[in-house]
Residue frames relative to the residue before (quaternion, step in Angstrom):
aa qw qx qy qz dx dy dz
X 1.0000 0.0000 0.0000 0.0000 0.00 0.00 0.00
X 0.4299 -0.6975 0.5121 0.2578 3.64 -1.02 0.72
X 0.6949 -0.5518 0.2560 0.3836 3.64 -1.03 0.38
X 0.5513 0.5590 -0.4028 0.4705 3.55 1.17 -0.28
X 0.6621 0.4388 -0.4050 0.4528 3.48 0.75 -1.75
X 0.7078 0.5041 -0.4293 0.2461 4.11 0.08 -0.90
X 0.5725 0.5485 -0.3410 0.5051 3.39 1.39 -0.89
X 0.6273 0.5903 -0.3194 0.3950 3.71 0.70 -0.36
X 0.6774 0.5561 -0.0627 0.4774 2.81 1.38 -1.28
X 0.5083 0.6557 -0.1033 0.5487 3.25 1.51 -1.03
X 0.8047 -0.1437 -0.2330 0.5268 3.36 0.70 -0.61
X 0.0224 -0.6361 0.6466 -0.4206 3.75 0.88 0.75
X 0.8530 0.0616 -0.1243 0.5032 3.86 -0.54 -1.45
X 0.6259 0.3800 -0.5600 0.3876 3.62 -0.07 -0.08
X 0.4643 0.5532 -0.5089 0.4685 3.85 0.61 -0.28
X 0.5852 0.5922 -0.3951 0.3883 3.76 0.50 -1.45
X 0.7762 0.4412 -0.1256 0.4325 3.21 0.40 -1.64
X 0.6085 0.2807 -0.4152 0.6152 3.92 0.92 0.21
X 0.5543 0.4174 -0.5697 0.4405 4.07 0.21 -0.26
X 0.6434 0.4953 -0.3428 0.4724 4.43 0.66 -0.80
X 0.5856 0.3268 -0.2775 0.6879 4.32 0.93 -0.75
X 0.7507 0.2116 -0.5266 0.3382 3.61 -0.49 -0.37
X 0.5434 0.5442 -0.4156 0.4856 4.07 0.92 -0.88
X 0.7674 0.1740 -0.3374 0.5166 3.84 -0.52 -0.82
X 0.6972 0.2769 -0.5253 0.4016 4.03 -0.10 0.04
X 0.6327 0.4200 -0.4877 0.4305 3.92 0.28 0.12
X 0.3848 0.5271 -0.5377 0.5338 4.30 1.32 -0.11
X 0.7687 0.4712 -0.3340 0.2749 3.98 0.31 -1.40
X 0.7489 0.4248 -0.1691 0.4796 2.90 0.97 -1.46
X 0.6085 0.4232 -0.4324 0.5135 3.78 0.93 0.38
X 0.5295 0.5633 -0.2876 0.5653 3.79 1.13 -0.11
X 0.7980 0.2912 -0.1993 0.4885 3.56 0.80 -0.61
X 0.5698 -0.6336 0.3196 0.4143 3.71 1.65 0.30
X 0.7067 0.4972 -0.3942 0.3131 3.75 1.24 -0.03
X 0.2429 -0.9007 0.3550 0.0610 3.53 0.62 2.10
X 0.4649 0.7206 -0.3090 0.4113 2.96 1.64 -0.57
X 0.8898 0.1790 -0.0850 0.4111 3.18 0.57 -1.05
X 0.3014 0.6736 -0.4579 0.4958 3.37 1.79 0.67
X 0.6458 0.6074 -0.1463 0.4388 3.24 1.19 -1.08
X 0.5672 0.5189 -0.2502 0.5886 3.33 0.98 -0.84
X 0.6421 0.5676 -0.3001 0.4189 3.59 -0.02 -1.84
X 0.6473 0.6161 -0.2181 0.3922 3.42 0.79 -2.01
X 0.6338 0.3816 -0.2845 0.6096 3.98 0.47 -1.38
X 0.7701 0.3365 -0.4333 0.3255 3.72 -0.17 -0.55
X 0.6251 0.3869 -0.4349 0.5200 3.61 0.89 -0.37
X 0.4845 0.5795 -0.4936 0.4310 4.13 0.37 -0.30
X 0.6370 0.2681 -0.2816 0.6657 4.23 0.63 -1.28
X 0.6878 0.3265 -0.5199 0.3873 3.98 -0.63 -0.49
X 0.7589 0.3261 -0.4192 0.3769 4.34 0.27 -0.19
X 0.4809 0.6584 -0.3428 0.4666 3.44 1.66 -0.14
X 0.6953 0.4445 -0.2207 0.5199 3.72 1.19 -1.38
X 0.5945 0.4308 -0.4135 0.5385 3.58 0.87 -0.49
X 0.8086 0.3633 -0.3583 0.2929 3.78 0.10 -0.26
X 0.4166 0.4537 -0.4982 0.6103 3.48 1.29 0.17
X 0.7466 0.3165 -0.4554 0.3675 4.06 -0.40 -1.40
X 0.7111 0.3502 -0.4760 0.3810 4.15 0.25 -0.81
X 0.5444 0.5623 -0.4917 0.3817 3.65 0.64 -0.14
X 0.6295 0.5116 -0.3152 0.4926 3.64 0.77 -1.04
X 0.7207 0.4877 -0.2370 0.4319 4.08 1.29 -0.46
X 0.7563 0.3570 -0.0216 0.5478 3.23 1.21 -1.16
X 0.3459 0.7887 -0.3694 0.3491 3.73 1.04 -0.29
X 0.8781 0.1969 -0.1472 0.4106 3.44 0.65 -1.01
X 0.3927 0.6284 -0.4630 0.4863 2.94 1.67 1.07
X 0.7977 -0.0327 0.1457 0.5843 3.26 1.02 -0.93
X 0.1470 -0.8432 0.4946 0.1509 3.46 0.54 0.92
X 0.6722 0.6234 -0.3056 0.2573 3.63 0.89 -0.81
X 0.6699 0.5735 -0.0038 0.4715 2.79 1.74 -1.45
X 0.5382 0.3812 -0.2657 0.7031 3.77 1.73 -0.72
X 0.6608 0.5715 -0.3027 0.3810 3.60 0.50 -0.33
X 0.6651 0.3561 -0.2862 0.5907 3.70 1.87 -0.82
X 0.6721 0.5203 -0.3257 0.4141 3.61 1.29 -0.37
X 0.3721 0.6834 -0.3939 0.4893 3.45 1.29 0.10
X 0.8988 0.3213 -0.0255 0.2971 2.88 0.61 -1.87
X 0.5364 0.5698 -0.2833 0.5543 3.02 1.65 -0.04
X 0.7747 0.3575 -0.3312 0.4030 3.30 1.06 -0.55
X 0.4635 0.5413 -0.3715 0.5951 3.43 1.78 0.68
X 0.4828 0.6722 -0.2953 0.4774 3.28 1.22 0.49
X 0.5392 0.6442 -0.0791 0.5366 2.68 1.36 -2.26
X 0.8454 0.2953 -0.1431 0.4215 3.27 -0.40 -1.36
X 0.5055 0.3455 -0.5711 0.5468 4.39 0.85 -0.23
X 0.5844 0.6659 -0.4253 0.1849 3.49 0.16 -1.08
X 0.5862 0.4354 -0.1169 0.6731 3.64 1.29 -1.74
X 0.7324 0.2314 -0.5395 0.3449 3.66 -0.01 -0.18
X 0.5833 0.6261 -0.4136 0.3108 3.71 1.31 -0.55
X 0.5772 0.6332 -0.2270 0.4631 3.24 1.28 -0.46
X 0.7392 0.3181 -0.2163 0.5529 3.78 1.14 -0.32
X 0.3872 0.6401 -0.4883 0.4493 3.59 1.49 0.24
X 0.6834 0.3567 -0.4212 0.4779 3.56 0.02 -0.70
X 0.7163 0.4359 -0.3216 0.4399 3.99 0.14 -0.79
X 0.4816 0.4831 -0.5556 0.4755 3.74 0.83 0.16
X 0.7779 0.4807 -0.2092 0.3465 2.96 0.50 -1.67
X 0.6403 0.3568 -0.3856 0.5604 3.92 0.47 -0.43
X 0.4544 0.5312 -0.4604 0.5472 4.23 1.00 -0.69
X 0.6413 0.5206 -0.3720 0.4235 4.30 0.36 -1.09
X 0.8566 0.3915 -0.1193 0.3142 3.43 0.47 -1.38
X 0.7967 0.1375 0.0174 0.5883 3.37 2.09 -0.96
X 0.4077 -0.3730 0.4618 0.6938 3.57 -0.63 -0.17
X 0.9213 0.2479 -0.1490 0.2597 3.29 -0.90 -1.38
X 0.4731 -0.7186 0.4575 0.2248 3.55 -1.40 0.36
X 0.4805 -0.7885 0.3424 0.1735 3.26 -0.73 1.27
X 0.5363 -0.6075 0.2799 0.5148 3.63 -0.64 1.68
X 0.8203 0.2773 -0.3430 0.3641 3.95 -0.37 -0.35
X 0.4597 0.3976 -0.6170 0.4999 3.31 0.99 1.31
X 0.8411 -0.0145 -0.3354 0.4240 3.86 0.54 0.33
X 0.3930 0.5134 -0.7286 0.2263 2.55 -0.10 1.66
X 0.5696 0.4605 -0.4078 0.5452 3.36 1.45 0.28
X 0.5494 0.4138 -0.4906 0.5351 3.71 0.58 0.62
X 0.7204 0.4071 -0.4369 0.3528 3.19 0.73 -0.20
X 0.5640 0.5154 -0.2919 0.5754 3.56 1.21 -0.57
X 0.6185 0.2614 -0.4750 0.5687 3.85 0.49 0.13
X 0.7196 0.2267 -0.4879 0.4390 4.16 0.40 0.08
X 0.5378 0.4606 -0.5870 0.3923 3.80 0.32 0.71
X 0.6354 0.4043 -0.4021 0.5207 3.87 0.78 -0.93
X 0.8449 0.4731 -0.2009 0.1484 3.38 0.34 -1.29
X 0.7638 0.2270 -0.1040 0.5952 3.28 1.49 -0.89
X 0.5875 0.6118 -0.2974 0.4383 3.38 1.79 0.38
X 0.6937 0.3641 -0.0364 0.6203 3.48 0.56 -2.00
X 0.7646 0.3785 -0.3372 0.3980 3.72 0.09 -0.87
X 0.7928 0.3234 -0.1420 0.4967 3.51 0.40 -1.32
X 0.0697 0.7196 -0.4197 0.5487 3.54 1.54 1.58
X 0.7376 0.5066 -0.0572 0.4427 2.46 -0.05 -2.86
X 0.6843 0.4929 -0.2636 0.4684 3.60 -0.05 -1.70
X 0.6012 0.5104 -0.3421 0.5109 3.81 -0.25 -1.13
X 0.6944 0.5369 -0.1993 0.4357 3.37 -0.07 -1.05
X 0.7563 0.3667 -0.2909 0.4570 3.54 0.36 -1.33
X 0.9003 0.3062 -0.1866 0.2469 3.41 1.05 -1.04
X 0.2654 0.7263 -0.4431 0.4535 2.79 2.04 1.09
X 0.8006 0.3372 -0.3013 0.3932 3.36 0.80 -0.87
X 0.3863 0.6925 -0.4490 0.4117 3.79 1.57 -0.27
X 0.6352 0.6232 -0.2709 0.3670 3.22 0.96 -1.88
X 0.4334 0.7882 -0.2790 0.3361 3.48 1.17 -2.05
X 0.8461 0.2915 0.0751 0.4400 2.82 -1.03 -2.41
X 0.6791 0.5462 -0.3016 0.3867 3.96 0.37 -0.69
X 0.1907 -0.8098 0.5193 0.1957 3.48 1.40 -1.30
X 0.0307 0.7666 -0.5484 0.3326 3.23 1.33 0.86
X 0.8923 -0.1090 0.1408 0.4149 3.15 -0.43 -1.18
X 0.6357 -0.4872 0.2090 0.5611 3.61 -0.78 0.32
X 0.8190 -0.2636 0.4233 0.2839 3.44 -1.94 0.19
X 0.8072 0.3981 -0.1680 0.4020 3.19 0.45 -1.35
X 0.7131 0.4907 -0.2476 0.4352 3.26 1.25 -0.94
X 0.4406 0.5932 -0.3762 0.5590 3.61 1.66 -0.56
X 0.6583 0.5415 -0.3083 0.4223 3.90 0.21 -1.14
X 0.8062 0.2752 -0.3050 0.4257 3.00 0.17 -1.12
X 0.4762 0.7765 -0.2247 0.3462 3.44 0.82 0.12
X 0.6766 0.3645 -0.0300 0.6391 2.84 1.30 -1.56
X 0.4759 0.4830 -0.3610 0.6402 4.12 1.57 -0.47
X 0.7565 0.3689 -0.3675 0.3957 3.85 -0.48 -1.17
X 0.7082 0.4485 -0.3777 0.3933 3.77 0.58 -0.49
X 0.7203 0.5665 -0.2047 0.3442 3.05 1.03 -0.43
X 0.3294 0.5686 -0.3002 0.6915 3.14 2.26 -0.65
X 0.6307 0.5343 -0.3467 0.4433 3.72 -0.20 -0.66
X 0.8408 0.0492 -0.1648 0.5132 3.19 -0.31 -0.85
X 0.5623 0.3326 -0.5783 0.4886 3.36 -0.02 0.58
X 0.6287 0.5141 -0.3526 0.4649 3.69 0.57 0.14
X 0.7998 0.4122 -0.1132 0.4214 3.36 1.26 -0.24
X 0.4421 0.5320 -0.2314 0.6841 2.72 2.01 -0.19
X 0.6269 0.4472 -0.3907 0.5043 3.69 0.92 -1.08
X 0.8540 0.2489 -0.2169 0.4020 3.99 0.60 -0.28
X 0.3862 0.6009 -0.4715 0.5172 3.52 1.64 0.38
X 0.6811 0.4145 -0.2234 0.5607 3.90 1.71 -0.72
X 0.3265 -0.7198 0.5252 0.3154 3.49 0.88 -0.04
X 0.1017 0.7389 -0.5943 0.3009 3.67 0.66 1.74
X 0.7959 0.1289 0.0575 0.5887 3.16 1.22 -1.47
X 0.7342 -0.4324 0.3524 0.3870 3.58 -1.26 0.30
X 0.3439 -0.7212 0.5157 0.3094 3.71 -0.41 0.75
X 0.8006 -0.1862 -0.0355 0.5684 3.68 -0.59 1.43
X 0.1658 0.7855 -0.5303 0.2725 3.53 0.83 1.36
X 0.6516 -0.4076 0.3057 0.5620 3.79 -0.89 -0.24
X 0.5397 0.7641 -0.2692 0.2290 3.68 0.66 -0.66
X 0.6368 0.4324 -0.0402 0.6372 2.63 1.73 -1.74
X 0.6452 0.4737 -0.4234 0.4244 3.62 0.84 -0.56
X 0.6869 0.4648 -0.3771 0.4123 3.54 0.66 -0.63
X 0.4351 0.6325 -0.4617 0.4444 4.20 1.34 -0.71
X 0.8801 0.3469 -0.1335 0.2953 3.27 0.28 -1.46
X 0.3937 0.6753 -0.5108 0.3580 3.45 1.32 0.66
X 0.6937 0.5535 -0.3967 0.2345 3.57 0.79 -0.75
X 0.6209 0.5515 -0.2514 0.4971 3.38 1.71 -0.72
X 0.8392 0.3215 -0.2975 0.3223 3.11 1.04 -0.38
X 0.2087 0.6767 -0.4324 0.5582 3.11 1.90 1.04
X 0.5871 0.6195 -0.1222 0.5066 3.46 0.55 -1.46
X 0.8060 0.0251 -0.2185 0.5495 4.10 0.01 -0.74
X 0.6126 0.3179 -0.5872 0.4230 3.65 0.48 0.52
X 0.4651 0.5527 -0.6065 0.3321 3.72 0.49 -0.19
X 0.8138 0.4964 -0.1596 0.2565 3.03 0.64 -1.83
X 0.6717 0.4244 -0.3573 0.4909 3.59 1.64 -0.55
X 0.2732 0.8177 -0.3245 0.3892 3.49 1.18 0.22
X 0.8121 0.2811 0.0975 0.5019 2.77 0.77 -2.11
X 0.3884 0.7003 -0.3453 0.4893 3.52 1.77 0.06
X 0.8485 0.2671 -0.0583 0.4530 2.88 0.53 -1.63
X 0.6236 0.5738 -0.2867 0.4469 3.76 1.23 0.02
X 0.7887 0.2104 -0.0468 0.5758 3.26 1.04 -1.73
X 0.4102 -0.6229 0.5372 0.3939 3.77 0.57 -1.42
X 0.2646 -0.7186 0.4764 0.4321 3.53 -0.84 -0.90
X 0.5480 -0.7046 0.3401 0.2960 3.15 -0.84 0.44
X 0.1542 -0.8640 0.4172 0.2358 3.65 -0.24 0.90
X 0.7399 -0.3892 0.1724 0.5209 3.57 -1.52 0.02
X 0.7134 0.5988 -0.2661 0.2484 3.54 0.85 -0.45
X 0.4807 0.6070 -0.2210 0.5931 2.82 2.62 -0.14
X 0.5761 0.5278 -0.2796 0.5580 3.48 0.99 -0.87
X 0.5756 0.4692 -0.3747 0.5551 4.15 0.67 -0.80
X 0.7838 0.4305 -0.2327 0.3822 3.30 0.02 -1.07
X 0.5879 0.3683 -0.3774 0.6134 3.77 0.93 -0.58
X 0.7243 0.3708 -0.4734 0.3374 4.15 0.38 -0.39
X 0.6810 0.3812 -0.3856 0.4922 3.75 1.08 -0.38
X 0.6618 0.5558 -0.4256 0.2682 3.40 0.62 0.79
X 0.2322 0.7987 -0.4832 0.2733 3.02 2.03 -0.09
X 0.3011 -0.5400 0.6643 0.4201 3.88 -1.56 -0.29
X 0.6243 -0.5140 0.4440 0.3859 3.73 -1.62 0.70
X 0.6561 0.6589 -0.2328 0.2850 3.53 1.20 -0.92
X 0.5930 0.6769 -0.1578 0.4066 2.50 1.45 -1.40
X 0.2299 -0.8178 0.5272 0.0191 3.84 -0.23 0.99
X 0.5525 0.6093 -0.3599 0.4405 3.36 0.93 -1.39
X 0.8368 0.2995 -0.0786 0.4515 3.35 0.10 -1.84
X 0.6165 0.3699 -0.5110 0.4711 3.69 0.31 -0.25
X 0.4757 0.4031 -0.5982 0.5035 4.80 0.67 -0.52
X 0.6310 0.5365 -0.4371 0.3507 4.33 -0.10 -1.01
X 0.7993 0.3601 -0.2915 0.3827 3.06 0.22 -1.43
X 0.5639 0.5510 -0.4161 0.4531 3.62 0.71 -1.02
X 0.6846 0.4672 -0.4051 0.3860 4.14 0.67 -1.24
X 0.5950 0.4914 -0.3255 0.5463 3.69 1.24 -0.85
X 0.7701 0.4314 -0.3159 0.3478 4.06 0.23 -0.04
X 0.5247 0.5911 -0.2389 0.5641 2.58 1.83 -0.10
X 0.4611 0.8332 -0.1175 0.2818 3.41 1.07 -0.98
X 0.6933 0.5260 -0.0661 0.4881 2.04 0.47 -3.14
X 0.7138 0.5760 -0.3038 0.2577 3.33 0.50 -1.99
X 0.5784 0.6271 -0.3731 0.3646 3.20 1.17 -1.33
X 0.7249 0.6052 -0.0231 0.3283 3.36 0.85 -1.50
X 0.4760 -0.7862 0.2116 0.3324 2.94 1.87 -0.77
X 0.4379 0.6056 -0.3455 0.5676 2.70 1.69 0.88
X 0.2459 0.7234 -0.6451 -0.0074 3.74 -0.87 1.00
X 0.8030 -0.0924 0.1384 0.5722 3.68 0.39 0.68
X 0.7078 0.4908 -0.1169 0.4944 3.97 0.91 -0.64
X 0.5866 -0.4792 0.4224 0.4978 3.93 -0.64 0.32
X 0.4056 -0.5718 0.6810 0.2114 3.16 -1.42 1.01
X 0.3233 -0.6525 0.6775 0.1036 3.35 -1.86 0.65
């Protein structure tokens, strides 16, 4: 990666890591009655999932323009969603100390759609971008494309009342994803990902001799292809 893409990358995952401190300190500080600053916490995690989808688009785009292009936009989704969700609790915060039960119950329904059902969807897309692109390891793409999927079926299961709304059930669903973006901002901000222009370069470096790696690489071009990828934006 060149010095621009890492710095992108760089904060791509340190963003990650303030959207995970601003989200579990605004759970505390809305548990402990200080709405004010749930609210606050709230707007900063709304711009930190907004800034991460423009910078990984600007990284991952020419792997799959279609796909960085729906994760953008979902996570601009994501984030109105969370700010729609703290509008009612200004407003009842404006009129009283305290907020009025059917101002959160509409924060809660913007953090099931928003940080539940949508950012599901999203996960997902960029598990499989991640996948086919070879961005990042295998493992870290997988679990990706698994934790979103635990999710929303975990959110649906309590958007139906299947399961306890934000009950232990759901707390355990939502460990795999959130294994998954600290792995992954971790590795943002340490390694990078590798783009298509890395992946070229590691296949024309293979040795002609070299059997091992030239059966791999061929199984991984094959893949890609499988995936939709032959040299051209993925879809």
């Amino acid at each position: 990666m060149d010095s621009l893409s890492r710095t992108r990358a760089r904060s791509a995952g340190t963003l990650y890591l303030v959207t995970h401190v601003t989200s579990i300190g605004a759970v505390a500080a809305y548990a402990a009655g200080a709405i004010a600053l749930g609210v606050t916490l709230e707007f900063v995690l709304a711009v930190a999932c907004a800034a991460t989808g423009v910078i990984l688009w600007t990284l991952l785009a020419e792997s799959g323009s279609a796909r960085a292009t729906a994760f953008l936009s979902l996570r601009a989704i994501e984030a109105s969603v969370i700010l729609a969700g703290a509008l009612p609790l200004v407003g009842a915060i404006l009129d009283s100390p305290a907020p009025t039960g059917a101002a959160m119950s509409v924060h809660t329904a913007a953090f099931l759609v928003g940080q539940g059902l949508v950012i599901a969807v999203n996960t997902v897309i960029l598990g499989s971008l991640l996948w086919t692109s070879h961005a990042v390891p295998r493992a870290l793409a997988g679990l990706a494309v698994a934790g979103g999927t635990v999710v929303f079926l975990s959110d649906l299961g309590q958007l139906w009342a299947v399961i306890p709304l934000n009950g232990p059930v759901a707390a355990v669903a939502a460990l795999p994803i959130f294994a998954f973006e600290i792995w992954f901002a971790i590795r943002l901000i340490v390694v990078g990902v590798r783009t298509r222009a890395t992946v070229a370069a590691d296949e024309d470096a293979i040795p002609i001799g070299s059997v091992g790696n030239a059966v791999r690489w061929h199984w991984m071009s094959r893949s890609s292809r499988g995936f939709g990828w032959s040299g051209s934006a993925l879809s």
